[in-house]
C-alpha positions, 0 to 999 in steps of 0.5 A, spaced: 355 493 172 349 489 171 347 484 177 351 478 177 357 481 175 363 482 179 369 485 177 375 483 180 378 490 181 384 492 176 390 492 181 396 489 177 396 482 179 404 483 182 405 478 188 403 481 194 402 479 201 406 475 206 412 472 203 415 467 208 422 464 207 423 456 208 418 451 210 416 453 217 409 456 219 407 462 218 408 467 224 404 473 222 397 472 219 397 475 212 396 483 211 388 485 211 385 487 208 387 484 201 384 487 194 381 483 189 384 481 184 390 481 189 396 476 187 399 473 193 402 467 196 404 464 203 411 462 203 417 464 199 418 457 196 414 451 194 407 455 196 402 456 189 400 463 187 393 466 190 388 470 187 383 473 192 376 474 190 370 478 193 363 474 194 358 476 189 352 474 187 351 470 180 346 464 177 349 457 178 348 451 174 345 451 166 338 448 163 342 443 160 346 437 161 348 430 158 342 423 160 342 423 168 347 428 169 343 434 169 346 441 170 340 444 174 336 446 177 339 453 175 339 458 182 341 464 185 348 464 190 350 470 194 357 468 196 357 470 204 365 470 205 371 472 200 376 467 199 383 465 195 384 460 189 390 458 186 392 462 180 394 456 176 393 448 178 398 446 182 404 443 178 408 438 179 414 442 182 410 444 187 406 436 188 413 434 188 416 438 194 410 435 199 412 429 197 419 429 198 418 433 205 412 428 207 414 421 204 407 421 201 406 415 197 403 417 190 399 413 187 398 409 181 395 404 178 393 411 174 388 410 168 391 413 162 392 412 154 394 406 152 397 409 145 397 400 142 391 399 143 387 406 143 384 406 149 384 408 156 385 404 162 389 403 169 397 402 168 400 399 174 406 404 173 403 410 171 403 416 177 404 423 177 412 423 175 410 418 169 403 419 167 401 417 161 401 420 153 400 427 152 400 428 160 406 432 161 411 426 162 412 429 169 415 436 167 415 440 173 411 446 170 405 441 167 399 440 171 400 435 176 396 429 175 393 422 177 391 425 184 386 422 188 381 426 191 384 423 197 391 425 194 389 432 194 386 432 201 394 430 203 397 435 199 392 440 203 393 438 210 400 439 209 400 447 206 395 448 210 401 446 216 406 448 212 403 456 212 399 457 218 393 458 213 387 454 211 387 451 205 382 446 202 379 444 195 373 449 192 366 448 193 363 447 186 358 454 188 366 458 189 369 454 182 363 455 178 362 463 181 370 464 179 370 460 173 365 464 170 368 471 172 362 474 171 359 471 165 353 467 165 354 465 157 357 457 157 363 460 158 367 465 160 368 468 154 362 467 151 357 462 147 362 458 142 367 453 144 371 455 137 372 462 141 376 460 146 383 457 144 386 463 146 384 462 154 383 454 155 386 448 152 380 443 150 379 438 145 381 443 138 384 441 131 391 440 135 388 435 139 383 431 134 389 432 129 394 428 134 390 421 133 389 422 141 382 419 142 378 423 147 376 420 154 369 423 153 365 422 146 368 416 143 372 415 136 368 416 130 369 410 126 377 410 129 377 418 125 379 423 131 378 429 127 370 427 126 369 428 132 366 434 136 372 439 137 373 447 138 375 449 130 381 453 133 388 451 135 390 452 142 397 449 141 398 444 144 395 436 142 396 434 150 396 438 156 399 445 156 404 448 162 400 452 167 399 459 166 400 457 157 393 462 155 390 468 157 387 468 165 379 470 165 377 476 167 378 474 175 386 472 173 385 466 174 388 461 168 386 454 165 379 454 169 376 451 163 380 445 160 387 443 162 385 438 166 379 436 172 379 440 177 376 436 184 372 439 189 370 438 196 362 437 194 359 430 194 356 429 187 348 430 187 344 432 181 340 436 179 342 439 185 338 436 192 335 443 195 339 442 200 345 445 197 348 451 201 347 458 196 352 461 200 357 458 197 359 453 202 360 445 199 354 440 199 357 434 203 352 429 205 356 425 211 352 419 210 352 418 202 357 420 199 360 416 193 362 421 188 366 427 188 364 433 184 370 434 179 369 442 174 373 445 168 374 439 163 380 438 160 385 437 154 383 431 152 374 433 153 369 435 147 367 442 148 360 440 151 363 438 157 369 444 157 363 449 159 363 452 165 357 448 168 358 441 166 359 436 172 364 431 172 362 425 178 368 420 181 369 416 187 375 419 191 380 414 189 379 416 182 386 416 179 387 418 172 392 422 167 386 428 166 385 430 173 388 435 177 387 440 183 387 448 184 387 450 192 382 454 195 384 459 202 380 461 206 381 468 208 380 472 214 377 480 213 374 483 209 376 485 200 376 492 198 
């Protein structure tokens, strides 16, 4: 196995661990030590589906980049502590009983496409349950969308107290690591985009063939085909159910495209020295405008769908292509 590569070890990915019935908290902590690899989830209904992953060492970041986001300077990260992330993003069926047990008003005024006039701007109408084009019309196995970071951090809270377990936003060190899987090429599996319609929903010929303009990259000329595109089909012009392609070489599913994934880093580039390489999330108490956001979306050109790419948006951000995958702490060692 050379450096860098973790393999996620090969146990079925059945779901195990403590499985608690009901909304309460959790009596017992989870069984230790876990696998990884090892699929488990927290309560019987309503909690996501985790993968645990073991630390590992591995190169964050890439040489590259568009003008003033800069994707470097490249370093080593050694992963001090093991830690679960979601199998899937969070759904809506699951966003959906945190805000039926805990009142939670959702937010509007979410940006999506305007199909009239081609362009993306605020609805005032427009939530998780009513999106906007291509976002899933709220469907309970599509990825919930038009979540704030501040949303997401709600969510967390209560599936933190819901289960007695410790849930957060990733890091961007813990996203980019489990992304990656232990690839260090462009994306996880391999250099071309045009590789990748079997394990990530980005913009492909479905997508540039729909008339859907894509957030990033403009319109060429009000051709949408002409503009850049996996040149394979991933089956879906807009946002897929979680779990619709093939997960990466760690288990997990839609990290790449799909939709924006949040995480718990403030956004600062090329990353400032003082960014942890343990694993740990880069938080500036004092100058915090922009949260890192990962992964790109349905709706993204390749370029920004590679594992490196860093997205940068305030917390009240709420738009038709940004979503969430929890992360968990986990106590022990993984075998």
């Amino acid at each position: 196995m050379r450096a860098g590569r973790v393999r996620q070890g090969a146990a079925a990915l059945s779901i195990l661990g403590t499985v608690m019935g009901g909304g309460g908290m959790a009596g017992a902590k989870p069984v230790q030590p876990r696998q990884a690899g090892e699929v488990f989830t927290d309560c019987a209904q309503g909690c996501p589906q985790m993968v645990a992953i073991a630390p590992g060492r591995f190169r964050m970041g890439a040489d590259a980049g568009e003008e003033g986001r800069p994707e470097g300077p490249v370093r080593e990260i050694a992963l001090a502590r093991p830690y679960a992330l979601g199998r899937f993003e969070v759904s809506n069926q699951e966003y959906t009983l945190f805000v039926d047990e805990t009142g939670h008003i959702p937010s509007t005024d979410c940006r999506s496409l305007d199909a009239e006039r081609g362009t993306v701007a605020k609805t005032p109408t427009a939530d998780f349950r009513d999106p906007g084009l291509g976002a899933g019309d709220g469907a309970p196995q599509m990825p919930v969308v038009c979540i704030s970071w501040n949303d997401a951090q709600a969510y967390l809270s209560w599936l933190s107290a819901r289960t007695g377990a410790h849930y957060r936003l990733p890091s961007e060190a813990e996203w980019e690591y489990a992304a990656r899987a232990g690839s260090q090429d462009d994306y996880p599996w391999g250099t071309s985009a045009d590789d990748g319609c079997r394990q990530a929903n980005m913009l492909d010929e479905d997508g540039a063939a729909s008339g859907m303009i894509p957030v990033f990259g403009g319109q060429a000329d009000g051709d949408t085909t002409a503009l850049p595109h996996a040149a394979c089909h991933d089956g879906h012009a807009g946002a897929a159910p979680v779990g619709s392609y093939a997960p990466n070489a760690f288990g997990l599913h839609d990290m790449i495209g799909n939709v924006w994934e949040w995480t718990e880093d403030c956004y600062a580039a090329p990353y400032p020295s003082a960014v942890p390489r343990d694993g740990r999330p880069y938080v500036d108490a004092a100058e915090c405008p922009l949260r890192a956001v990962r992964g790109g979306s349905w709706i993204s050109t390749p370029f920004r769908n590679r594992v490196s790419w860093r997205g940068r948006d305030p917390v009240d951000q709420v738009t038709w292509i940004f979503g969430l995958r929890v992360a968990r702490d986990i106590e022990g060692d993984i075998q």
